[in-house]
C-alpha positions as a LaTeX table, in Angstrom:
\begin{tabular}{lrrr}
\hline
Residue & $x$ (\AA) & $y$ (\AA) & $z$ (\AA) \\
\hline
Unk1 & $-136.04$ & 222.06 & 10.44 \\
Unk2 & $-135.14$ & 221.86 & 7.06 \\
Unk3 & $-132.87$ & 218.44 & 5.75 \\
Unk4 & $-129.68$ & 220.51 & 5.09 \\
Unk5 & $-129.95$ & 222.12 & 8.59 \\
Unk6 & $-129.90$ & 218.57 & 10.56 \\
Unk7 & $-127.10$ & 217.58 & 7.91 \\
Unk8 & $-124.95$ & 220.69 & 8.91 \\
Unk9 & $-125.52$ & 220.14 & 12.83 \\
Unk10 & $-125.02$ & 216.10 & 12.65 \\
Unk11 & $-121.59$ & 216.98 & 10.74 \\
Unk12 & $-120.89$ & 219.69 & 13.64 \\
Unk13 & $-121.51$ & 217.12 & 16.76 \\
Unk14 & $-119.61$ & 214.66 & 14.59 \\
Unk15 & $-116.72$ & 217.05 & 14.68 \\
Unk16 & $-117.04$ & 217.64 & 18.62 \\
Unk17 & $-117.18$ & 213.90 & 19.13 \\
Unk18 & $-113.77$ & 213.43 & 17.03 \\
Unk19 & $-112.23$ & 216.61 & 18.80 \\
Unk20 & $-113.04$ & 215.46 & 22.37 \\
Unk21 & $-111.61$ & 211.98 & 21.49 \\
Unk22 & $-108.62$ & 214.11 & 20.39 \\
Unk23 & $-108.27$ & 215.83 & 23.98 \\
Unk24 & $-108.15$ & 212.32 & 25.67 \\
Unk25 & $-105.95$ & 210.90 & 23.57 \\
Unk26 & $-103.57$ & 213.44 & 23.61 \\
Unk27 & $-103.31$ & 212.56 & 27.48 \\
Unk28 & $-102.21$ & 209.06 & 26.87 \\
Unk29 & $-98.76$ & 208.30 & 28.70 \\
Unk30 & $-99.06$ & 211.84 & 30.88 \\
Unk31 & $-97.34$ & 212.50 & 33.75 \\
Unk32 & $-97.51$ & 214.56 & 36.67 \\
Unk33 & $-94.06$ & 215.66 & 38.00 \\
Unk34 & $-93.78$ & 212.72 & 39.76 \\
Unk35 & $-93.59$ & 210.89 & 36.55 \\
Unk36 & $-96.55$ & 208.86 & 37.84 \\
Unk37 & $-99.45$ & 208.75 & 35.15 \\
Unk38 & $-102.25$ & 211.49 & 35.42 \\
Unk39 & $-105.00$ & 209.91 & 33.10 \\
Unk40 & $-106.08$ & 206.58 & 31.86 \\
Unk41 & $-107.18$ & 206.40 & 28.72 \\
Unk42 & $-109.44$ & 203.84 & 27.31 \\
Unk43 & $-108.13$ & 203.15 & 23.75 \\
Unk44 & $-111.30$ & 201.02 & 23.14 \\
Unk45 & $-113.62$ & 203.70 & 23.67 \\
Unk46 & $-111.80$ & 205.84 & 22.38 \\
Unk47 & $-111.60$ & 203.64 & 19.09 \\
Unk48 & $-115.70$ & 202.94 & 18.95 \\
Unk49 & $-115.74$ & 206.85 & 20.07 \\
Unk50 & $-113.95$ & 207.56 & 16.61 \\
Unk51 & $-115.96$ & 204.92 & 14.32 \\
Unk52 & $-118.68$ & 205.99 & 15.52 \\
Unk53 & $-118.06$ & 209.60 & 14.70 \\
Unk54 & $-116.96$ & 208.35 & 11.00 \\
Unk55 & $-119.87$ & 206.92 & 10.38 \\
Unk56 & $-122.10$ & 210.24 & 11.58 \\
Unk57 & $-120.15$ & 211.97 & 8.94 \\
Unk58 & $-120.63$ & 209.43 & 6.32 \\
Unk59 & $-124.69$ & 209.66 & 6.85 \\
Unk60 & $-124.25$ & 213.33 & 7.05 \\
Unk61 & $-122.89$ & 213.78 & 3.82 \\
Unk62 & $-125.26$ & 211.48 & 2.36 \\
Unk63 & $-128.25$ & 213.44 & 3.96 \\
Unk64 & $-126.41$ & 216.50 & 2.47 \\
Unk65 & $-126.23$ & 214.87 & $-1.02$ \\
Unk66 & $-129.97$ & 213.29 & $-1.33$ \\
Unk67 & $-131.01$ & 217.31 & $-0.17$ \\
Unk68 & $-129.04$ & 218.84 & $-3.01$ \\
Unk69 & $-130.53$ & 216.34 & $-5.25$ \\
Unk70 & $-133.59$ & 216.77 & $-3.63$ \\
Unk71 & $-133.14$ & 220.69 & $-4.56$ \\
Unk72 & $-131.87$ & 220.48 & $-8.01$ \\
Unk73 & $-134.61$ & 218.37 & $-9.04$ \\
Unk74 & $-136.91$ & 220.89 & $-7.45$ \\
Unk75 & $-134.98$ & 223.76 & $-9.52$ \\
Unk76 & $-135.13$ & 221.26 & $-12.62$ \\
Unk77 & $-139.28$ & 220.80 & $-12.73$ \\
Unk78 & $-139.85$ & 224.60 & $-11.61$ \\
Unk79 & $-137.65$ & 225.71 & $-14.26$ \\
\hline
\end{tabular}
């Protein structure tokens, strides 16, 4: 597996991460018909959830950078 490929599929379960966090969140203060509450949400996970999904992209994008540097400097002595 090439450096760009694990780059691309890090960003990708990065994005999953920050959409599922999305889903639960958007339950927070549900109700059911009742106008009890249908979910609890943990807004502490659901904060390290987040940061934690930040920081995957941040390393992914630098893992995408060094391989384009990587590649141009490749390019650069073949050329």
């Amino acid at each position: 597996m090439d450096v760009m490929s694990a780059a691309l599929q890090g960003l990708e379960q990065a994005q999953s991460k920050v959409d599922q966090s999305a889903v639960r969140l958007s339950h927070l203060n549900a109700q059911d018909a009742n106008g009890m509450p249908t979910d609890t949400v943990d807004l502490s996970q659901e904060m390290v959830s987040l940061i934690t999904a930040h920081n995957d992209f941040s390393v992914n994008i630098a893992v995408l950078k060094t391989g384009d540097e990587m590649v141009r400097q490749a390019v650069n002595l073949l050329a």
